[in-house]
C-alpha positions in Angstrom: 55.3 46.8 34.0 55.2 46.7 30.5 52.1 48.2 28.0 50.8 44.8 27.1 51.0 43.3 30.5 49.3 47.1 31.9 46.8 46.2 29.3 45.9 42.9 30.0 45.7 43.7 34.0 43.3 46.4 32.4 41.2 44.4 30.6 40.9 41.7 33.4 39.8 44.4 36.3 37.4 45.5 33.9 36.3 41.8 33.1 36.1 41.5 37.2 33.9 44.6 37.1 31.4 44.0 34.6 30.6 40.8 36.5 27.8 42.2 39.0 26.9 44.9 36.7 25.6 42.5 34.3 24.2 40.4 37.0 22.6 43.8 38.5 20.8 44.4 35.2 19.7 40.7 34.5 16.9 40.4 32.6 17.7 43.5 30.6 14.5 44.9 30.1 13.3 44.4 26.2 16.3 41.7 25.4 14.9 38.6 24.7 16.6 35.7 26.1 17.5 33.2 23.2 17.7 29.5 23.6 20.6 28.2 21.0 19.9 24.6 20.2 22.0 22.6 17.7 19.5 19.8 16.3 16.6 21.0 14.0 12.5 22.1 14.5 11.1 18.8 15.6 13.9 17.4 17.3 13.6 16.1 21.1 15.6 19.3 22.2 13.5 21.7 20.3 10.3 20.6 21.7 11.7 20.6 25.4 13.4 24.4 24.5 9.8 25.3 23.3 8.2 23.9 26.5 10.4 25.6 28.6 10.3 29.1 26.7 6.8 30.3 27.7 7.0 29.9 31.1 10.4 31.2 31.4 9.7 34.2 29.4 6.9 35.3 32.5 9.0 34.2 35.3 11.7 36.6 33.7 9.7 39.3 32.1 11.2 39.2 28.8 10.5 37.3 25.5 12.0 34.0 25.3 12.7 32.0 21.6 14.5 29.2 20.8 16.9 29.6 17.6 18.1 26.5 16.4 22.0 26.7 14.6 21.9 22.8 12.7 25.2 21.5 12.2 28.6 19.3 12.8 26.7 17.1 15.5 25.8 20.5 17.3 29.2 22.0 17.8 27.9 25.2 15.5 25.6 26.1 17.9 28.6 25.4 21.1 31.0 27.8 19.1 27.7 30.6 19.0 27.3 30.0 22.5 30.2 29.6 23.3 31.6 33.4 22.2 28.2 35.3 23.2 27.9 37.7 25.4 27.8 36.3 29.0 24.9 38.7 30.0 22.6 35.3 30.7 20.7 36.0 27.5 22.0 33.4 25.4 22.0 30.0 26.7 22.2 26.2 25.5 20.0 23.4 25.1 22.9 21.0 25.4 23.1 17.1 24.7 25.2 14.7 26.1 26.1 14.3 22.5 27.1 18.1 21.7 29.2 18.4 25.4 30.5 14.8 26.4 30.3 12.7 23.1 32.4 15.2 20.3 35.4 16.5 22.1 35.9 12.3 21.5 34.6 12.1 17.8 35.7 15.2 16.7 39.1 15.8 15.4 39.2 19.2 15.7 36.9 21.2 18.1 35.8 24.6 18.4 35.3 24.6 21.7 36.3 23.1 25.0 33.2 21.9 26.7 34.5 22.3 30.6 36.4 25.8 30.2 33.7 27.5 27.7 30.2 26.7 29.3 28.9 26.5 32.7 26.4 24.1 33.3 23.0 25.4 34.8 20.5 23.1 35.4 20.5 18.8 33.9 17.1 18.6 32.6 16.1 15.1 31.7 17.7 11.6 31.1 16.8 10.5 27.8 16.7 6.7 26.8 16.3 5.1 22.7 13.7 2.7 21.6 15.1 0.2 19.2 12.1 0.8 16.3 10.9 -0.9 13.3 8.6 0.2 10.6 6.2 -3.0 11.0 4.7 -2.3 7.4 8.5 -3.0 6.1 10.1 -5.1 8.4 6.9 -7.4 9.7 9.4 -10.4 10.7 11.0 -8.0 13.1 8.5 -8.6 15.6 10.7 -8.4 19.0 14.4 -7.9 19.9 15.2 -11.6 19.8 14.2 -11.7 16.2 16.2 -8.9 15.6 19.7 -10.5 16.9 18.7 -14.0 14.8 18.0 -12.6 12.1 21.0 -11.0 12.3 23.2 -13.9 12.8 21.5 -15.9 10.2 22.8 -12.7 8.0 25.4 -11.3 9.4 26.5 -7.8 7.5 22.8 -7.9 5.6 21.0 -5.8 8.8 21.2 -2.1 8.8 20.4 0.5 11.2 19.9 4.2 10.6 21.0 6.8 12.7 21.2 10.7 13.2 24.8 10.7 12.3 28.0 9.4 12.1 29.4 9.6 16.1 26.1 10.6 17.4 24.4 9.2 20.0 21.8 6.6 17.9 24.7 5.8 15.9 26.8 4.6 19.1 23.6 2.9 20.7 23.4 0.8 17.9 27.0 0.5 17.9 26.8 -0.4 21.7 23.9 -3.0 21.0 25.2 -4.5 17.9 28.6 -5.1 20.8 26.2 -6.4 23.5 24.2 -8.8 21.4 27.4 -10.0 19.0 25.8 -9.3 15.7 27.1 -8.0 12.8 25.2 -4.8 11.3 25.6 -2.3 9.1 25.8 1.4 9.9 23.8 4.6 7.8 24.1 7.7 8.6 21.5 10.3 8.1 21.6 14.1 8.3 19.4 14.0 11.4 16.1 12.2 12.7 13.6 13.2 10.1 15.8 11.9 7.0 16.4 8.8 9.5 13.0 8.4 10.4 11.8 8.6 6.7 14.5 6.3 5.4 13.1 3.5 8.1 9.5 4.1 7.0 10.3 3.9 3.6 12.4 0.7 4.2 15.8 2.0 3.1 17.1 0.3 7.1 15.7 -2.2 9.0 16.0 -0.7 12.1 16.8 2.8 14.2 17.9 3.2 18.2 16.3 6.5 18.3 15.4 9.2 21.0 12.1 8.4 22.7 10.5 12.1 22.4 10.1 11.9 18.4 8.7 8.4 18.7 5.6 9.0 20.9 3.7 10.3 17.6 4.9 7.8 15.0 4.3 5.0 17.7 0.9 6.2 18.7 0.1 6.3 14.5 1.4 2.7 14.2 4.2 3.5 11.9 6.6 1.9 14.2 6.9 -0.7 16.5 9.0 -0.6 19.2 11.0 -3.5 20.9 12.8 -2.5 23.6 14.2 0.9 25.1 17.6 1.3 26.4 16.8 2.7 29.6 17.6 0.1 32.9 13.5 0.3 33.5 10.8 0.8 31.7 9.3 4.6 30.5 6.0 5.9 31.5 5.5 6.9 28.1 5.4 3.0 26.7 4.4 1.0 29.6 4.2 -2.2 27.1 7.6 -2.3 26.1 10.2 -3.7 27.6 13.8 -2.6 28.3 16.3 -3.9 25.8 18.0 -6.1 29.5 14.5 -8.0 29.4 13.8 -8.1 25.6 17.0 -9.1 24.1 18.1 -10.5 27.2 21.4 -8.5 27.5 21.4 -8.2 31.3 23.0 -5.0 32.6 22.3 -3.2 29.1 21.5 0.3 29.4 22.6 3.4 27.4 21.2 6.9 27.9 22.0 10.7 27.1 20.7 14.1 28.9 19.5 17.6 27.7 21.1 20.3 29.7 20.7 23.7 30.0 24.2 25.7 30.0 25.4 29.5 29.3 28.5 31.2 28.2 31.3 30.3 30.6 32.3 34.4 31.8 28.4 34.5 32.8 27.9 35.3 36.5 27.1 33.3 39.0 24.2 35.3 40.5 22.8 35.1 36.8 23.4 31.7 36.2 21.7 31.1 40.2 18.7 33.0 39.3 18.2 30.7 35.4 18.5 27.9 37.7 15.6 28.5 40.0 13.6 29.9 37.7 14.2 26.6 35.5 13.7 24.5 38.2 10.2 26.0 39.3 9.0 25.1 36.1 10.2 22.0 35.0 9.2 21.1 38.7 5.6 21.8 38.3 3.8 18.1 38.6 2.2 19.6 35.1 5.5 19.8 33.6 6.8 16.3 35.0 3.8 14.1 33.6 4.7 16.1 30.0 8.3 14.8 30.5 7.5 11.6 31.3 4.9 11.2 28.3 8.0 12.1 26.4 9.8 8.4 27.0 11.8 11.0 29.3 13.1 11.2 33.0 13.5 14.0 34.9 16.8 15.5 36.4 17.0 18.4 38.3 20.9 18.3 39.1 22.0 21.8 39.9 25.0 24.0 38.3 27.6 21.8 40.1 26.3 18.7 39.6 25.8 19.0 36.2 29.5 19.8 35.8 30.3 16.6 37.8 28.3 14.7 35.5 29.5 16.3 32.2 33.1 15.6 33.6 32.2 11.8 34.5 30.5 11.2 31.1 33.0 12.8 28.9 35.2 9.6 30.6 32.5 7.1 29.9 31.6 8.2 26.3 35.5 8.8 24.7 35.3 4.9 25.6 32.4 4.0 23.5 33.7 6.3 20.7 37.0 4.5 21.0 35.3 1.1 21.0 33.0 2.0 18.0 35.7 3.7 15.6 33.6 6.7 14.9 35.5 10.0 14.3 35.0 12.8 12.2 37.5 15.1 10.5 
């Protein structure tokens, strides 16, 4: 046997090794557990992470803080996940956009979602609300009016979104297909440039995640006419579904938060992250917050959330395909 290949052989027993030491010793006492997001303070991800951190932090005994790393559609926080330690002490708050939508926008990735993560618990199922700002738009009173306008003007509608590829850009994308209108996308560097360039009339309209809405919608800056959900939210009983409002039967279009970790990590560790996530996003208290949120609850464990992550990364490089997005 040669050195290298001795050396390698080494280096994987040793790899084999470490595995139930680490899981032995998990929660190292004193090591926080971080929580890497990849969308900024504010953000529908952010406020779960920070939901889920207290409670997590006394079910495990250690602190628990969320550290968002903003950038490329959330692939800079996948590639600091993605080489940390696999001690269970850095995980994800993972999108559908960040695991199943960029290997199919992005030319070139940094990481391959299925062989560098392991999925450990699907969270919630989160829908878009197509939103106007009423003060700026007050013709745009329902979906209908939406698609006439738009075909009485076709190219003169915009929509906003969080970014070119991401997941309000290819719900609008997806509705402007449904309805056959002709709008125009803008990009924005995230929701709360989006959201300020739709109060401030710079777009006409914006598919966006429910959980930044509540406030805005609650304030009567926006309306908004329909959600892409296939039924209505608890969070805005009044509004209908983008099927019913814009009468587009069958539409729906929806993403997911997920919870993953390093791939290498455990599978004791990533067991015990899983029930202990699961007690608390569980708790009827928790639920009801969810739901206020425009959000469903999940629950699917580590192997169904890989099933599903494998399923939708089928589904979504069709809509990418179909929309033209990509980014070099």
């Amino acid at each position: 046997m040669t050195v290298s290949r001795r050396l390698a052989l080494g280096l994987a027993l040793a790899g084999l090794a470490a595995s139930p030491v680490l899981a032995q010793h998990f929660p190292i006492a004193g090591k926080p557990v971080t929580i890497i997001g990849g969308f900024p303070n504010g953000a529908g991800t952010d406020i779960y992470s920070r939901k889920v951190a207290e409670p997590l932090s006394r079910a495990l005994g250690v602190p628990v803080i969320v550290d968002n790393r903003v950038g490329a559609g959330g692939n800079i926080a996948m590639d600091h996940v993605a080489k940390a330690e696999p001690d269970g002490h850095t995980i994800m708050m993972a999108t559908s956009a960040m695991l199943a939508i960029n290997p199919a926008l992005y030319a070139r990735m940094p990481v391959d979602t299925m062989k560098d993560f392991v999925p450990i618990i699907a969270l919630a199922d989160v829908p878009n609300a197509l939103t106007v700002a009423p003060s700026q738009r007050p013709n745009l009173t329902s979906c209908r009016a939406v698609i006439e306008t738009a075909k009485a003007n076709p190219g003169k509608l915009n929509y906003a979104s969080t970014g070119n590829g991401a997941s309000t850009h290819l719900a609008g994308a997806q509705f402007a297909n449904a309805a056959g209108i002709d709008i125009v996308h803008v990009p924005y560097r995230g929701s709360p440039f989006a959201m300020t360039a739709l109060l401030g009339g710079e777009v006409d309209i914006f598919l966006h995640q429910t959980p930044a809405l509540v406030g805005p919608a609650q304030q009567g800056q926006v309306r908004l006419l329909g959600v892409t959900s296939k039924e209505r939210v608890k969070a805005f009983p009044d509004v209908p579904t983008m099927a019913e409002a814009c009468n587009l039967p069958g539409f729906s279009t929806t993403t997911w938060y997920l919870f993953a970790a390093p791939a290498r990590t455990p599978a004791p560790i990533v067991a015990r992250l899983e029930q202990e996530i699961r007690r608390i996003i569980s708790e009827p208290e928790f639920v009801a917050w969810v739901e206020s949120l425009g959000m469903s609850p999940m629950g699917q464990g580590s192997a169904e959330a890989r099933a599903m992550l494998e399923r939708d990364l089928g589904i979504w490089a069709e809509v990418v395909k179909r929309s033209g997005a990509r980014v070099d």
